[in-house]
mmCIF file of the N, C-alpha and C atoms, coordinates in Angstrom:
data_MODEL
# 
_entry.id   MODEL 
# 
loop_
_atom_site.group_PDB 
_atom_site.id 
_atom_site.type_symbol 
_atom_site.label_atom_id 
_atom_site.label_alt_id 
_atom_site.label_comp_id 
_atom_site.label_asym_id 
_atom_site.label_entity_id 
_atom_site.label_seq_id 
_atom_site.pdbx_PDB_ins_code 
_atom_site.Cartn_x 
_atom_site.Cartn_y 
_atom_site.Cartn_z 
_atom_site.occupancy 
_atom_site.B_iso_or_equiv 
_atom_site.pdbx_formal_charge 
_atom_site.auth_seq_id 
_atom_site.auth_comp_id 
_atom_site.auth_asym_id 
_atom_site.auth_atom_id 
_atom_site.pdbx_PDB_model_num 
ATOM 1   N N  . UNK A 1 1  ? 55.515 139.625 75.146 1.00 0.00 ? 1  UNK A N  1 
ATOM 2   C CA . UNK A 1 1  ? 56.846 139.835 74.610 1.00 0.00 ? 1  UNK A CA 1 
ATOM 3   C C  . UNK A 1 1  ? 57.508 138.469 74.416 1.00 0.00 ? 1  UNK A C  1 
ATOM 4   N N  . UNK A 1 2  ? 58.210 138.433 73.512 1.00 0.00 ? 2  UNK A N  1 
ATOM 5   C CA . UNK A 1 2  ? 59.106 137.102 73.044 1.00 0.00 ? 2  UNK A CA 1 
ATOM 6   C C  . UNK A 1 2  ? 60.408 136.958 73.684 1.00 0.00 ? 2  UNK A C  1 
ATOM 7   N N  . UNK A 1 3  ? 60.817 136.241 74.150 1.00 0.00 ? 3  UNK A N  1 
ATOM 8   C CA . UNK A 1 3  ? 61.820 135.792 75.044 1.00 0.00 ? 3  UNK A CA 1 
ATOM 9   C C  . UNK A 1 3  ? 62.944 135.288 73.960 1.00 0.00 ? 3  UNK A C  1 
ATOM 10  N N  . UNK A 1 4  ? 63.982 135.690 74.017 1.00 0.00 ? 4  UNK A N  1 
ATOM 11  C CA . UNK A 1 4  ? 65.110 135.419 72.785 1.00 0.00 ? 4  UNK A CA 1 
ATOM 12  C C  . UNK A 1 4  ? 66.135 135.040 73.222 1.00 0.00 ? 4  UNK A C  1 
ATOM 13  N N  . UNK A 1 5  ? 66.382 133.555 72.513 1.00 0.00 ? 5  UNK A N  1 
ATOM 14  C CA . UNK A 1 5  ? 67.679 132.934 73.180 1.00 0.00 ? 5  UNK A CA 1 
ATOM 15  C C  . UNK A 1 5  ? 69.253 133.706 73.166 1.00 0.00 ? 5  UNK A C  1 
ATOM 16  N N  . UNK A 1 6  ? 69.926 133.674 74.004 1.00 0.00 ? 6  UNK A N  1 
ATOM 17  C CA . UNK A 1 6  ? 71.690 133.828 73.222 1.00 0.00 ? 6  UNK A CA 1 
ATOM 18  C C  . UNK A 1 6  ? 72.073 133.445 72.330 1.00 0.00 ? 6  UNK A C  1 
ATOM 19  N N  . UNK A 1 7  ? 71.653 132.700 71.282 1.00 0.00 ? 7  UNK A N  1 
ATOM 20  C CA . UNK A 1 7  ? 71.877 132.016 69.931 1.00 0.00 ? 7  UNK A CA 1 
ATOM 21  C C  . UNK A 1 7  ? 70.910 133.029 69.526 1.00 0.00 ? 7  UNK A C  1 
ATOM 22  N N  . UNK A 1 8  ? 70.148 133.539 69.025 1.00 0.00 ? 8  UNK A N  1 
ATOM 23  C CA . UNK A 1 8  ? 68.908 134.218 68.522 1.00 0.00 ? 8  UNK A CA 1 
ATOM 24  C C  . UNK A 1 8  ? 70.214 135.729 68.564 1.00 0.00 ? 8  UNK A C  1 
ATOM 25  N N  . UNK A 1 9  ? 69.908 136.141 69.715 1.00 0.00 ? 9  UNK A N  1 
ATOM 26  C CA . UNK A 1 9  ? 70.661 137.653 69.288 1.00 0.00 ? 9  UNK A CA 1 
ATOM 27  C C  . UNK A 1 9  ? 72.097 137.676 68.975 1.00 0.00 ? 9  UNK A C  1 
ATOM 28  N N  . UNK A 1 10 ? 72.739 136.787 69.105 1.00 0.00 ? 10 UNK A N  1 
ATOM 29  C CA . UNK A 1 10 ? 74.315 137.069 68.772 1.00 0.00 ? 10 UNK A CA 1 
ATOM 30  C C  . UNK A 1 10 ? 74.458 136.221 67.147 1.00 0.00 ? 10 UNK A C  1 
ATOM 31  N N  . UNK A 1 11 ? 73.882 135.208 67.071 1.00 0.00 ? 11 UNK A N  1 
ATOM 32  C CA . UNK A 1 11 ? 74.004 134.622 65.608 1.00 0.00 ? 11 UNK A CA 1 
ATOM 33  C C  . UNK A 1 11 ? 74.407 135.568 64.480 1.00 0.00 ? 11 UNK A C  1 
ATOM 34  N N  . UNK A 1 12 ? 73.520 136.930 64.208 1.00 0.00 ? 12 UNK A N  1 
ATOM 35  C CA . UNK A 1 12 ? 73.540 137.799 63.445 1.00 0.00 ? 12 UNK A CA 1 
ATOM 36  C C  . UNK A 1 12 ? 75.208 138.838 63.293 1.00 0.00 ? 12 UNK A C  1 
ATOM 37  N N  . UNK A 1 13 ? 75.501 139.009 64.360 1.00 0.00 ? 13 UNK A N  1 
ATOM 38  C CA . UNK A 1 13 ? 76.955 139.934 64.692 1.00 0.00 ? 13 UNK A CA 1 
ATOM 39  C C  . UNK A 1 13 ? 78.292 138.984 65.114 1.00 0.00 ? 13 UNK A C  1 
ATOM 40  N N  . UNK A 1 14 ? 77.728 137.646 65.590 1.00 0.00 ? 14 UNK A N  1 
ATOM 41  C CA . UNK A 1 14 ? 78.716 136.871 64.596 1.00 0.00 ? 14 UNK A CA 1 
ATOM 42  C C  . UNK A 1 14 ? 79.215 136.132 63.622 1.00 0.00 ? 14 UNK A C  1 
ATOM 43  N N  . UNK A 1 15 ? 78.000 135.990 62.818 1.00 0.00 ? 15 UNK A N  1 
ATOM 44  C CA . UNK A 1 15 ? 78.138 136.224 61.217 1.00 0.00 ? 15 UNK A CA 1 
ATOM 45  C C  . UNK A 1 15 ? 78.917 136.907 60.914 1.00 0.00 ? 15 UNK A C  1 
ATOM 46  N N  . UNK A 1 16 ? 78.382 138.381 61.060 1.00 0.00 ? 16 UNK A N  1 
ATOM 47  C CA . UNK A 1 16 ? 79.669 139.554 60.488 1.00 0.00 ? 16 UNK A CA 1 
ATOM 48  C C  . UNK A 1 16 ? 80.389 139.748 60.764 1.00 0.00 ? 16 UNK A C  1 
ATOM 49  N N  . UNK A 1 17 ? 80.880 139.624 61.567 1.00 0.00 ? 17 UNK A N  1 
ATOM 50  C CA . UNK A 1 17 ? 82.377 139.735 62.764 1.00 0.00 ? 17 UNK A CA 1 
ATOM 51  C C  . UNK A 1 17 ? 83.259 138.730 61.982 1.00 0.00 ? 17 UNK A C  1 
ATOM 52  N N  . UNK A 1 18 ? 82.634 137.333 61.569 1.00 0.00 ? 18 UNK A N  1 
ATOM 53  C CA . UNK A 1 18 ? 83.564 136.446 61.085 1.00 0.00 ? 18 UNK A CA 1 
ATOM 54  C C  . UNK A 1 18 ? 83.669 136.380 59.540 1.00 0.00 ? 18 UNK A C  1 
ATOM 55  N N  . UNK A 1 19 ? 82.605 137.400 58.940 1.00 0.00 ? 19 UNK A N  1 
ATOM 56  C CA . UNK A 1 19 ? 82.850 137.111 57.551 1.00 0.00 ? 19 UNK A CA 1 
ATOM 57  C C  . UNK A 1 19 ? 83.655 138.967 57.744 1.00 0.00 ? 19 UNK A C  1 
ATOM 58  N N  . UNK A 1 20 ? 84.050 139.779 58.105 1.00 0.00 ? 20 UNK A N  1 
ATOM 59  C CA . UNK A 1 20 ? 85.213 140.509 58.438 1.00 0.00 ? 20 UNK A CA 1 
ATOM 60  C C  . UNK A 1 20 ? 86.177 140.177 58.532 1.00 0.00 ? 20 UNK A C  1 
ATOM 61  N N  . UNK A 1 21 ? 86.529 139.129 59.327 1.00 0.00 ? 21 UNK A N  1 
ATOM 62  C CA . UNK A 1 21 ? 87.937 138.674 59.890 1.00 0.00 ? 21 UNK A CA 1 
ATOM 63  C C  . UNK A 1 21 ? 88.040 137.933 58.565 1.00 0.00 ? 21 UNK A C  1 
ATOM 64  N N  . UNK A 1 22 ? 87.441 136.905 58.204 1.00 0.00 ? 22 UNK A N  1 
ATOM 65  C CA . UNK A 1 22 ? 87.944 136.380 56.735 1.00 0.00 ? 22 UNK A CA 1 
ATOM 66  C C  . UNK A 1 22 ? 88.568 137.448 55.711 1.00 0.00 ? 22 UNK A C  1 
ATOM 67  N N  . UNK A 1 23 ? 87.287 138.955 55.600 1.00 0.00 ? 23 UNK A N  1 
ATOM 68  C CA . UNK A 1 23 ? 88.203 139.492 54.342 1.00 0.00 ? 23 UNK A CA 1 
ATOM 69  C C  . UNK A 1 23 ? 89.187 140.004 54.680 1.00 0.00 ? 23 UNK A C  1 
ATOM 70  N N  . UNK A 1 24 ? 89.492 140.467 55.808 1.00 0.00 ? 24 UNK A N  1 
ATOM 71  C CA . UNK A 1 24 ? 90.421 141.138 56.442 1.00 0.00 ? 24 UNK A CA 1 
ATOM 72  C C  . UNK A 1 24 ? 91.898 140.083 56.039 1.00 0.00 ? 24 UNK A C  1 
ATOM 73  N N  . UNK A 1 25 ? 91.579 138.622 56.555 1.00 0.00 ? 25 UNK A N  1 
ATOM 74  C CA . UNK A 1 25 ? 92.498 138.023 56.541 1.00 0.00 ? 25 UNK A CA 1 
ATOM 75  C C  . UNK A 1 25 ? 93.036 137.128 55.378 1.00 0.00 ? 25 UNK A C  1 
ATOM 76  N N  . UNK A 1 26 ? 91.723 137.052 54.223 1.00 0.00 ? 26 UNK A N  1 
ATOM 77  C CA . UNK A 1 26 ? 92.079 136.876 52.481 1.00 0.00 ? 26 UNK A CA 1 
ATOM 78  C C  . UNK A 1 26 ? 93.199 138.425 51.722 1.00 0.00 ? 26 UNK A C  1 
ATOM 79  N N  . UNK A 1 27 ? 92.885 139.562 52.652 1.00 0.00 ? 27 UNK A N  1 
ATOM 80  C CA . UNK A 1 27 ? 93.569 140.431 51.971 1.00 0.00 ? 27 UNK A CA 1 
ATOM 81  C C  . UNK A 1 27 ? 94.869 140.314 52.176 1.00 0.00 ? 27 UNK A C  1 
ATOM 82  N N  . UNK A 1 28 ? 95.445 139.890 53.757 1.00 0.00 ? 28 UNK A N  1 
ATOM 83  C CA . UNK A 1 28 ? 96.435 139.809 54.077 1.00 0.00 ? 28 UNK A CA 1 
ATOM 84  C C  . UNK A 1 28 ? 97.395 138.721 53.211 1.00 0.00 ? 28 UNK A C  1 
ATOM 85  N N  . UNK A 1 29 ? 96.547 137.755 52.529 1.00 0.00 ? 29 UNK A N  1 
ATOM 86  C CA . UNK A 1 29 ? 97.362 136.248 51.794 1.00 0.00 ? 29 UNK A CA 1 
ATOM 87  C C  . UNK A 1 29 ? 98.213 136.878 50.885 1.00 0.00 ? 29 UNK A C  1 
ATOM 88  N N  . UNK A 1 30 ? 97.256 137.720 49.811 1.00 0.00 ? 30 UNK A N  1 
ATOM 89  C CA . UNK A 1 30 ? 97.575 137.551 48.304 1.00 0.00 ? 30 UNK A CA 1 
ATOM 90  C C  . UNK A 1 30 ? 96.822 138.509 47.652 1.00 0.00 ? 30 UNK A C  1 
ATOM 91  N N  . UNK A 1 31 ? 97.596 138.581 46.114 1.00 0.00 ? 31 UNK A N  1 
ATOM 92  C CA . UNK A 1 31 ? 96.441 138.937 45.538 1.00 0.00 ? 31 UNK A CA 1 
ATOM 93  C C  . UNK A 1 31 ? 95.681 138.460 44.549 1.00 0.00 ? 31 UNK A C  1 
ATOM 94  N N  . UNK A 1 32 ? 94.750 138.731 43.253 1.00 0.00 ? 32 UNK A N  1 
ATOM 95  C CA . UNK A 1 32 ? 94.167 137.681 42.544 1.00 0.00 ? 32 UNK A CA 1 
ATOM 96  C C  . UNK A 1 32 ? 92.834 137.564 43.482 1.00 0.00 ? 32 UNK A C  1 
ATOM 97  N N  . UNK A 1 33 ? 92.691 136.293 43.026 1.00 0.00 ? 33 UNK A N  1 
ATOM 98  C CA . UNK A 1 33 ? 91.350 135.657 43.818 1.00 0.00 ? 33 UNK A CA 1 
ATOM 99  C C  . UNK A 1 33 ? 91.438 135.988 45.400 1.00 0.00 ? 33 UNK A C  1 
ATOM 100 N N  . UNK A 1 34 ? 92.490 135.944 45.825 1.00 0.00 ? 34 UNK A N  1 
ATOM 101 C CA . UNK A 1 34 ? 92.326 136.701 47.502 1.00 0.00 ? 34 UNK A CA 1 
ATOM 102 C C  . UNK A 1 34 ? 91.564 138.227 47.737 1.00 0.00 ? 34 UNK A C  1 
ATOM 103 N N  . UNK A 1 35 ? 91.853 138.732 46.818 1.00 0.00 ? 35 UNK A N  1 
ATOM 104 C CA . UNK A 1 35 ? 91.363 140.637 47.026 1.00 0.00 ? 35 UNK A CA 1 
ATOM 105 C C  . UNK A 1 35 ? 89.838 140.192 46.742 1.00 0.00 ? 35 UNK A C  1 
ATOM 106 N N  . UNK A 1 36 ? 89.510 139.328 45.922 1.00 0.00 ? 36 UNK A N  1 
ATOM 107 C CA . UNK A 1 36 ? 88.011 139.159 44.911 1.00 0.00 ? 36 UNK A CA 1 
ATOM 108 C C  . UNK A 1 36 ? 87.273 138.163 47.102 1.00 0.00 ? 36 UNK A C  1 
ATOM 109 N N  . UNK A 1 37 ? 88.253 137.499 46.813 1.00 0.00 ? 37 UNK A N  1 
ATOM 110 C CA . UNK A 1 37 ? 87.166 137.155 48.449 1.00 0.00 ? 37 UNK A CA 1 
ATOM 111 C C  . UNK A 1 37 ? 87.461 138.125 49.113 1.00 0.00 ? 37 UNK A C  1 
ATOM 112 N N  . UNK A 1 38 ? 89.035 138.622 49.577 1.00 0.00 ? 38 UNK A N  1 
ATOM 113 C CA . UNK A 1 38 ? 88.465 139.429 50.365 1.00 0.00 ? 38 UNK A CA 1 
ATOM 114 C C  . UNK A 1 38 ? 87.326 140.579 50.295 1.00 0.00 ? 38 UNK A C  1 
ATOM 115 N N  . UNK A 1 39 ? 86.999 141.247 48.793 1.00 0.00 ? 39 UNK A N  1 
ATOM 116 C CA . UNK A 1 39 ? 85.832 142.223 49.158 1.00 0.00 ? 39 UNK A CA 1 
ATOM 117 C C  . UNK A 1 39 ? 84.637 141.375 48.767 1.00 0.00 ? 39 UNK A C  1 
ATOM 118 N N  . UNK A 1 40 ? 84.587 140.346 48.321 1.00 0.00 ? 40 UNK A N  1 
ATOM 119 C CA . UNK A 1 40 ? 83.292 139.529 49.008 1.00 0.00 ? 40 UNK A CA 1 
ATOM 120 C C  . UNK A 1 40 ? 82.528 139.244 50.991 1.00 0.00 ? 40 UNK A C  1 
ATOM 121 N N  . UNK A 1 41 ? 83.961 139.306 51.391 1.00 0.00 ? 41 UNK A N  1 
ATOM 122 C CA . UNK A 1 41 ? 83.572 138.852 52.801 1.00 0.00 ? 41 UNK A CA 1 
ATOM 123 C C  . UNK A 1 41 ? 83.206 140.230 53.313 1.00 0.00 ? 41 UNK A C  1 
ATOM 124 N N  . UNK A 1 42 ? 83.993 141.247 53.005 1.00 0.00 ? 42 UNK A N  1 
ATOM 125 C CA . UNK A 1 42 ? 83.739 142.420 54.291 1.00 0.00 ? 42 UNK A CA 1 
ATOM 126 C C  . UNK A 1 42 ? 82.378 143.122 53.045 1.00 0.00 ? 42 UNK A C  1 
ATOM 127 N N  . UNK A 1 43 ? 82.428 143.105 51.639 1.00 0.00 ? 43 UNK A N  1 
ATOM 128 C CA . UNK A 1 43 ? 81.490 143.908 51.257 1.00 0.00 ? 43 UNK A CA 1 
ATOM 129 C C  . UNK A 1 43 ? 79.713 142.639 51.928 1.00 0.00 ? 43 UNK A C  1 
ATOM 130 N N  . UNK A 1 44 ? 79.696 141.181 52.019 1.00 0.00 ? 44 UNK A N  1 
ATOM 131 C CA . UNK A 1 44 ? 78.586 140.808 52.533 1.00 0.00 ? 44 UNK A CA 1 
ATOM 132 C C  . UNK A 1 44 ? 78.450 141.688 53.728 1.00 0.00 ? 44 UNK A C  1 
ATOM 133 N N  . UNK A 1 45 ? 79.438 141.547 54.398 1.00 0.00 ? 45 UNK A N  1 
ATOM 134 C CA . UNK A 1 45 ? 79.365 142.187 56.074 1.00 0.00 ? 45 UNK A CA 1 
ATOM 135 C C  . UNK A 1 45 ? 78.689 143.258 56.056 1.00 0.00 ? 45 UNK A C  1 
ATOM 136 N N  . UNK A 1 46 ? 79.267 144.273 55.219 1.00 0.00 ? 46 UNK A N  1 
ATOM 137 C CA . UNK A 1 46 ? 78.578 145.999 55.115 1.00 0.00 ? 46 UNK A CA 1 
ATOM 138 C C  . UNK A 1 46 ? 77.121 145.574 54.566 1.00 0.00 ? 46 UNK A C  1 
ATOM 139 N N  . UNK A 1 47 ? 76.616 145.128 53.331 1.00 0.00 ? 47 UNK A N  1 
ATOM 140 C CA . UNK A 1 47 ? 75.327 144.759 53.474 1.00 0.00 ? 47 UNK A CA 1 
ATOM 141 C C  . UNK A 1 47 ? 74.619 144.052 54.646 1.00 0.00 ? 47 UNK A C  1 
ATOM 142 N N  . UNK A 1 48 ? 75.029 143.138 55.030 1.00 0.00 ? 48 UNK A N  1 
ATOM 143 C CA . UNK A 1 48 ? 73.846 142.950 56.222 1.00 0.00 ? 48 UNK A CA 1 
ATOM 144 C C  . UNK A 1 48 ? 74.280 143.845 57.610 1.00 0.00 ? 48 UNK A C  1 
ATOM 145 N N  . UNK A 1 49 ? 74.679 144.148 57.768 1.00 0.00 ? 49 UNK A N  1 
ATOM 146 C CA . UNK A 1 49 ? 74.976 145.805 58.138 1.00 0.00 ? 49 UNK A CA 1 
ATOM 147 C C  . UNK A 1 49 ? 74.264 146.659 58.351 1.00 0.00 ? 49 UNK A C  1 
ATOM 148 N N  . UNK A 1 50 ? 73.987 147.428 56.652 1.00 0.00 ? 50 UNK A N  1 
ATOM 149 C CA . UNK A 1 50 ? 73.390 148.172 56.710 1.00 0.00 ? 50 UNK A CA 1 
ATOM 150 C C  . UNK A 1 50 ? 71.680 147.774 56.787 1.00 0.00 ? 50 UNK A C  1 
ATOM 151 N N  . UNK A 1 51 ? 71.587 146.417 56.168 1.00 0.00 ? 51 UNK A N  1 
ATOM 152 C CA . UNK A 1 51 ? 70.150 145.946 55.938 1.00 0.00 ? 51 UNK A CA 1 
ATOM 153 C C  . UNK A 1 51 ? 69.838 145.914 57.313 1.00 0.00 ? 51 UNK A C  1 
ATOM 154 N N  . UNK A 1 52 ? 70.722 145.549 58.856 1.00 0.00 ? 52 UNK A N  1 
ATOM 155 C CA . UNK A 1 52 ? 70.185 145.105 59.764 1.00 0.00 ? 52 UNK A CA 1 
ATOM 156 C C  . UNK A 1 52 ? 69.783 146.917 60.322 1.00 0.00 ? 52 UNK A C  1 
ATOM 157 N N  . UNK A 1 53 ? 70.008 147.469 59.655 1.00 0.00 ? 53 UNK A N  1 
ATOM 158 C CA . UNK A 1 53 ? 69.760 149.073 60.409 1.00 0.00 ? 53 UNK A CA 1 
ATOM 159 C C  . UNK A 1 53 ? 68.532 149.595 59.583 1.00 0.00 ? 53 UNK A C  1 
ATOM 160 N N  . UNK A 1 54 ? 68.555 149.550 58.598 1.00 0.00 ? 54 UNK A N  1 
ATOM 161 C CA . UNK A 1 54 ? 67.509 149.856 58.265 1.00 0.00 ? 54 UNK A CA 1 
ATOM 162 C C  . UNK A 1 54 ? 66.149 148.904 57.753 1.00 0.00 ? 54 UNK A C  1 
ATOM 163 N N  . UNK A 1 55 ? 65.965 147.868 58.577 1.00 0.00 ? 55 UNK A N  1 
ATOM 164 C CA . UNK A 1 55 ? 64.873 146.803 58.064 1.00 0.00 ? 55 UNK A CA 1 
ATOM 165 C C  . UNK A 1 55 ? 64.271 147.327 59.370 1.00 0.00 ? 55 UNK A C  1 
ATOM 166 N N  . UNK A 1 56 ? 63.019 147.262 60.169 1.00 0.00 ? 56 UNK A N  1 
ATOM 167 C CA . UNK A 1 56 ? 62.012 147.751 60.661 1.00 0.00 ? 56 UNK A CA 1 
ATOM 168 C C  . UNK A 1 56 ? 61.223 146.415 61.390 1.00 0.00 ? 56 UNK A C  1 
ATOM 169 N N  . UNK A 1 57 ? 61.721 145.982 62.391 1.00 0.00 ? 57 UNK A N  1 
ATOM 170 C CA . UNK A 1 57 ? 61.394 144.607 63.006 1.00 0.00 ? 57 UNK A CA 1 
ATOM 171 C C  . UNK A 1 57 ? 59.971 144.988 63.599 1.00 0.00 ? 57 UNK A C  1 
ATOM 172 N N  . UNK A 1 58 ? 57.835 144.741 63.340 1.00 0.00 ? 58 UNK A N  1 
ATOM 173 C CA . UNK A 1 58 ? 57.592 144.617 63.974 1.00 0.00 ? 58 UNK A CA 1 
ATOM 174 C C  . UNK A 1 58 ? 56.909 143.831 65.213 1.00 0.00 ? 58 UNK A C  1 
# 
């Protein structure tokens, strides 16, 4: 079995956690180019998301 650092398993969920809080917090600015990042940041988030649920690690 492979031994996995604390950088190794959390890297991934805080990626998304922080590209959330960005769109979350581009929506709050403005609108225009703010709405266009904000659903850039939370729509990346929902893709690797869903990719991390359904990809098949073996």
């Amino acid at each position: 079995m492979k031994r996995s650092t604390m950088r190794h398993v959390f890297a991934m969920p805080l990626l998304i956690g922080l590209l959330i809080a960005f769109g979350l917090f581009a929506a709050l600015l403005g609108d225009g180019w703010w709405d266009t990042l904000a659903w850039l940041g939370m729509g990346i988030a929902a893709i690797l998301s869903v990719r991390g649920l359904l990809v098949r690690r073996t």
